[in-house]
VOPAGU-2260 file (C-alpha; in pm, 1 decimal, decimal comma):
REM VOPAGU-2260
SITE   aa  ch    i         X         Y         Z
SITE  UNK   A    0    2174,7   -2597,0    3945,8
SITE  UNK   A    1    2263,0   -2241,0    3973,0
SITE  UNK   A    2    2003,0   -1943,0    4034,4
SITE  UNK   A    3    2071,7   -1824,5    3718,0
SITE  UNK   A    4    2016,7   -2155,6    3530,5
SITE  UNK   A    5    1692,9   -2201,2    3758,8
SITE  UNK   A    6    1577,4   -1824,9    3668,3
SITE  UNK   A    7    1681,8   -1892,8    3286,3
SITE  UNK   A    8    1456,6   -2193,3    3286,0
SITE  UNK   A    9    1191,4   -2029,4    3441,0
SITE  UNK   A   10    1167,5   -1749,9    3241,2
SITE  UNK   A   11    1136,6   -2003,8    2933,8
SITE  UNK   A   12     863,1   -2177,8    3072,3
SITE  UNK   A   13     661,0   -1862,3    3141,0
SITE  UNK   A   14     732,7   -1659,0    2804,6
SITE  UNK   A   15     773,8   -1910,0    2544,4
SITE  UNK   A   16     417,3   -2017,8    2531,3
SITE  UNK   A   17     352,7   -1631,3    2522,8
SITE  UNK   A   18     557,3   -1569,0    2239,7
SITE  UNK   A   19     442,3   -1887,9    2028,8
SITE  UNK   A   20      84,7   -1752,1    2056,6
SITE  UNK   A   21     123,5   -1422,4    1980,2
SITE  UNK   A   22     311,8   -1564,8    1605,9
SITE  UNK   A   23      16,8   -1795,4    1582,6
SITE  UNK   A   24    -189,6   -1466,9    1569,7
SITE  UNK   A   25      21,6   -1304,5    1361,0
SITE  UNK   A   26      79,7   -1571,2    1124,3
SITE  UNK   A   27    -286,3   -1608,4    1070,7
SITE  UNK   A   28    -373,6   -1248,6     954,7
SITE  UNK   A   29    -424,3   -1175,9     618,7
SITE  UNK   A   30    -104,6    -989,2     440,2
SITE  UNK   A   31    -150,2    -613,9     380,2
SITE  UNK   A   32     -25,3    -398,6     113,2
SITE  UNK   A   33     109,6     -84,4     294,7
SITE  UNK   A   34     334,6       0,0      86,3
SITE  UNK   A   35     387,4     129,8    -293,5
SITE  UNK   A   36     729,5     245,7    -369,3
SITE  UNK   A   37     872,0     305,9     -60,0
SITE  UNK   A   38     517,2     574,0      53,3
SITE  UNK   A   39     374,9     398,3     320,2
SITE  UNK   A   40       7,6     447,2     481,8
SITE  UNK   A   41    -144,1     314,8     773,6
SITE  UNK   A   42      51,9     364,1    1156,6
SITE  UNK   A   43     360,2     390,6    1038,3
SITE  UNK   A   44     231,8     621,3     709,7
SITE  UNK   A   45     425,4     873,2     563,0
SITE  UNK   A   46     361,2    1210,4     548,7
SITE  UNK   A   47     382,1    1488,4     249,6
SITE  UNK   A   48     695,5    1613,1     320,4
SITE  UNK   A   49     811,4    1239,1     293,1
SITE  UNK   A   50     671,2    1210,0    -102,8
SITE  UNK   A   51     829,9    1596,1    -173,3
SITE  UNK   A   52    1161,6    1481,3    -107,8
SITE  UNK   A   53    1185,6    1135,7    -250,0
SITE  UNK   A   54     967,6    1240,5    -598,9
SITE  UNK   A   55     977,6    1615,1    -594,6
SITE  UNK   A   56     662,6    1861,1    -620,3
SITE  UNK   A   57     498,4    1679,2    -846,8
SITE  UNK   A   58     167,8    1749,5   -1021,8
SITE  UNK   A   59     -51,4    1891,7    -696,8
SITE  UNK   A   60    -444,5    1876,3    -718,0
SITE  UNK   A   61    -606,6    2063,2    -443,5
SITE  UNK   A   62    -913,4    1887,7    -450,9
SITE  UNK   A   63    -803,2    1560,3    -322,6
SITE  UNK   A   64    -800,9    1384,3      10,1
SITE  UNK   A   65    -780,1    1621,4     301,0
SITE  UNK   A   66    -484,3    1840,2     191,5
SITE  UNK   A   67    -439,7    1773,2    -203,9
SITE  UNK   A   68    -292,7    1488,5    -402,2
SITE  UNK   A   69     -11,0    1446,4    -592,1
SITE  UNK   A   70      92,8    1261,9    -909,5
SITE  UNK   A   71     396,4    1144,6   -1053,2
SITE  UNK   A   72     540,0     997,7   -1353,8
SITE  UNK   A   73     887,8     795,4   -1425,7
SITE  UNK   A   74    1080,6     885,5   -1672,4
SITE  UNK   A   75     954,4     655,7   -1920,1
SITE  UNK   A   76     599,3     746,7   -1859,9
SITE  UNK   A   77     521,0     386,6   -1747,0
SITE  UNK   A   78     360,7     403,3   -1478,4
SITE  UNK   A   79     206,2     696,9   -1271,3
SITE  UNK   A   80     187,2     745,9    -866,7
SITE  UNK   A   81     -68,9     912,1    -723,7
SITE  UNK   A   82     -28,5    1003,9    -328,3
SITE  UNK   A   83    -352,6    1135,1    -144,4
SITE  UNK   A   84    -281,7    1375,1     141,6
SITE  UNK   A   85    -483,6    1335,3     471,2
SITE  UNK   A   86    -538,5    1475,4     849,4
SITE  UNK   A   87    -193,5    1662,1     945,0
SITE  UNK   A   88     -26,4    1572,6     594,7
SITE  UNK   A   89     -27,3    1167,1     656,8
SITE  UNK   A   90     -28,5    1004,0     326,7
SITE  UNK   A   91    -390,2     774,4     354,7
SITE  UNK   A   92    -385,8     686,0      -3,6
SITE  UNK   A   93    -153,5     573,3    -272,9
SITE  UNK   A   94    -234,1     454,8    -609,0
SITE  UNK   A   95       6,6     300,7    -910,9
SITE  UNK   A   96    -137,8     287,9   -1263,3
SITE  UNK   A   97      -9,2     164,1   -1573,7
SITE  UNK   A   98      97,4     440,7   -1811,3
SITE  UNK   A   99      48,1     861,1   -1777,7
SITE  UNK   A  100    -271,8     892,1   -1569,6
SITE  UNK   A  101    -360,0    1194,4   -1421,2
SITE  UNK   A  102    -690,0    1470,3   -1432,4
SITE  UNK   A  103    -847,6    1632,4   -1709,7
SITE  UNK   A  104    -760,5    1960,5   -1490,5
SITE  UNK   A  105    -389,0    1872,4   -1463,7
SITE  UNK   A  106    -151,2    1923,5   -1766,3
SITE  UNK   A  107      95,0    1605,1   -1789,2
SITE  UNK   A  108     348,3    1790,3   -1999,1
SITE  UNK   A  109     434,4    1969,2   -1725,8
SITE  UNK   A  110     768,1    1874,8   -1619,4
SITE  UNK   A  111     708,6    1844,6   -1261,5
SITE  UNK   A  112     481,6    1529,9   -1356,5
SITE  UNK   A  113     820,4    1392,1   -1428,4
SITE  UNK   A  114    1068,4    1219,4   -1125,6
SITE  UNK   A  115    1372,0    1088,3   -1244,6
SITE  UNK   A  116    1346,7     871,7    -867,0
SITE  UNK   A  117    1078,0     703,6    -977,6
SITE  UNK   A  118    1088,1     360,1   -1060,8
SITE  UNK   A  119     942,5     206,6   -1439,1
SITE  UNK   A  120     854,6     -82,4   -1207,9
SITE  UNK   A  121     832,6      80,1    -806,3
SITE  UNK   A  122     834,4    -193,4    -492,2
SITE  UNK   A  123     543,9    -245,3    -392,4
SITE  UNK   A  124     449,7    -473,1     -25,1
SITE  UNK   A  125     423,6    -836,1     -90,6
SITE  UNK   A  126     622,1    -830,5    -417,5
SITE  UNK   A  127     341,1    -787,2    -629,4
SITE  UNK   A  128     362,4    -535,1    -922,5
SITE  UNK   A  129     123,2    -454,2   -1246,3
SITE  UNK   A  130      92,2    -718,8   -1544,8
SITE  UNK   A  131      21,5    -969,3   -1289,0
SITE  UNK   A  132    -255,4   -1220,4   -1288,1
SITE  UNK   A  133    -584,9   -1189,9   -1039,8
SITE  UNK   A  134    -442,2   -1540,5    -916,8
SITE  UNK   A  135     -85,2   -1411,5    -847,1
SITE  UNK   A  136    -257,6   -1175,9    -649,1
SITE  UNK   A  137    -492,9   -1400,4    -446,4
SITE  UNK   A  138    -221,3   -1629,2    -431,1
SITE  UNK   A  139      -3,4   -1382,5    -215,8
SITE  UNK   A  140    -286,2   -1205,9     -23,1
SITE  UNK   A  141    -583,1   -1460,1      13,9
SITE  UNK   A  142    -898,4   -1440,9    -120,9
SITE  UNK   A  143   -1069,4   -1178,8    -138,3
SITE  UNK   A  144   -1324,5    -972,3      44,4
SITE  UNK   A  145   -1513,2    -853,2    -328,5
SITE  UNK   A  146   -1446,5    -965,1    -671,7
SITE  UNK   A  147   -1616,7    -846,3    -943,2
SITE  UNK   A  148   -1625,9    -902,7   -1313,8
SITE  UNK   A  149   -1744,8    -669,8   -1639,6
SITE  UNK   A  150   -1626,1    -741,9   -1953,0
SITE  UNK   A  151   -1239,5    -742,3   -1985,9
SITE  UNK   A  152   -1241,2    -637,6   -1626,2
SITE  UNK   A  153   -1190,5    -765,9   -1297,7
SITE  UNK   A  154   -1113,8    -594,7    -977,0
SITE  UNK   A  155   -1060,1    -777,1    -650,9
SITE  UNK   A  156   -1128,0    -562,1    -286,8
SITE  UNK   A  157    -945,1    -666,1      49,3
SITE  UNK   A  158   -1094,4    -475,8     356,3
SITE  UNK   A  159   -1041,0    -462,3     708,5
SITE  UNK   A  160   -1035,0    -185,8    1017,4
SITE  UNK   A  161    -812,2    -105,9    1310,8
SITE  UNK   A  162   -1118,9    -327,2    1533,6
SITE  UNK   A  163   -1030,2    -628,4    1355,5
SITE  UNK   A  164    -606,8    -584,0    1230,1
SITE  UNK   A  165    -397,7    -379,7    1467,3
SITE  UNK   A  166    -214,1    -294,1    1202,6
SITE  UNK   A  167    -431,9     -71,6    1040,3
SITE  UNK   A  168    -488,9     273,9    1176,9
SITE  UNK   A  169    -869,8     332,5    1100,6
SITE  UNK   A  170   -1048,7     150,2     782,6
SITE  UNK   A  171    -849,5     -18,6     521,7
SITE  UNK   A  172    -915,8     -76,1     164,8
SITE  UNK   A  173    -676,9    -264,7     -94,0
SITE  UNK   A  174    -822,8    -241,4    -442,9
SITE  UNK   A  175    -668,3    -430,8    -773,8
SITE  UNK   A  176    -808,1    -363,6   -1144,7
SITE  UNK   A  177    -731,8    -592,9   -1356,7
SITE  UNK   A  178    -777,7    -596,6   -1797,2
SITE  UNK   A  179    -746,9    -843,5   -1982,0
SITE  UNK   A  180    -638,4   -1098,7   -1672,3
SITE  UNK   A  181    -337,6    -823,8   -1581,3
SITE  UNK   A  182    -310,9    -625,5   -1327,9
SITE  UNK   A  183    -321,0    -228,1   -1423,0
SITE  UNK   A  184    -398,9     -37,1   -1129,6
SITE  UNK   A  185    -269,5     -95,2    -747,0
SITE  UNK   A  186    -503,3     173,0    -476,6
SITE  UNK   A  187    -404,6     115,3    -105,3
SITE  UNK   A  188    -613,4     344,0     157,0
SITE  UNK   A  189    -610,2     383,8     542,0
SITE  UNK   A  190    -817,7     695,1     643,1
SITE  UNK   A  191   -1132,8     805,0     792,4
């Protein structure tokens, strides 16, 4: 055999194993939702700036997160996105809602509320989107971590922090409402 056949093979033997077990430990984390129409929190989060030029100003609230929140409405006035600005202008919180939802304080006849770039149905990690079932949603992230009922309502909690999933940057929080067994609100969260 040549040295590079015998080096090839050697390499193999010493990294494969390596590789196969760190899948294994990847394969058996829970999935995350880090993602709602292309705004992403967590390490790789995007920042203000980011939201401004894919959605436009939006509706701004001052009051929110660290440095404001903003909300956004497609053109249909299906659904609404609501980005929460953190430390240095990192997005740590996005929310989608069925229908025009936004503050008492903020007017949603403004036009601003409006982006023609927003999707009547956005992306959102893990292909889930509203109207779907609590079981669609266990289904594709596992059960879990809280589930609680009232009435016509259900909302399911997934939780986790950057001790326990690398690939969250400090405490995670994945919240679903549900009415009438469909999903209506989607609030994903990666902050202090």
């Amino acid at each position: 055999m040549t040295r590079l056949r015998l080096l090839t093979i050697f390499l193999l033997v010493l990294f494969v194993p390596v590789a196969v077990a760190a899948n294994k430990e990847v394969s058996g984390r829970r999935p995350l939702v880090q993602s709602i129409a292309g705004i992403r929190i967590g390490l790789n989060a995007s920042y203000d700036w980011d939201v401004t030029k894919i959605f436009g100003e939006g509706l701004f609230a001052e009051d929110e997160g660290h440095g404001g929140g903003r909300y956004f409405t497609d053109k249909n006035r299906r659904v609404t996105l609501h980005v929460e600005i953190g430390v240095d202008r990192i997005i740590d919180t996005i929310e989608l809602t069925k229908g025009p939802v936004v503050p008492k304080k903020l007017n949603s006849s403004d036009p601003k509320f409006v982006s023609i770039h927003l999707a009547s149905s956005p992306t959102v990690d893990k292909n889930l989107s509203l109207g779907m079932s609590p079981d669609t949603v266990i289904g594709r992230l596992g059960k879990p971590d809280k589930d609680t009922k009232n009435g016509n309502e259900r909302t399911l909690i997934y939780e986790t922090d950057y001790e326990k999933d690398s690939r969250v940057s400090l405490v995670y929080e994945a919240e679903f409402k549900f009415e009438d067994g469909q999903l209506v609100k989607i609030r994903i969260y990666d902050g202090e």
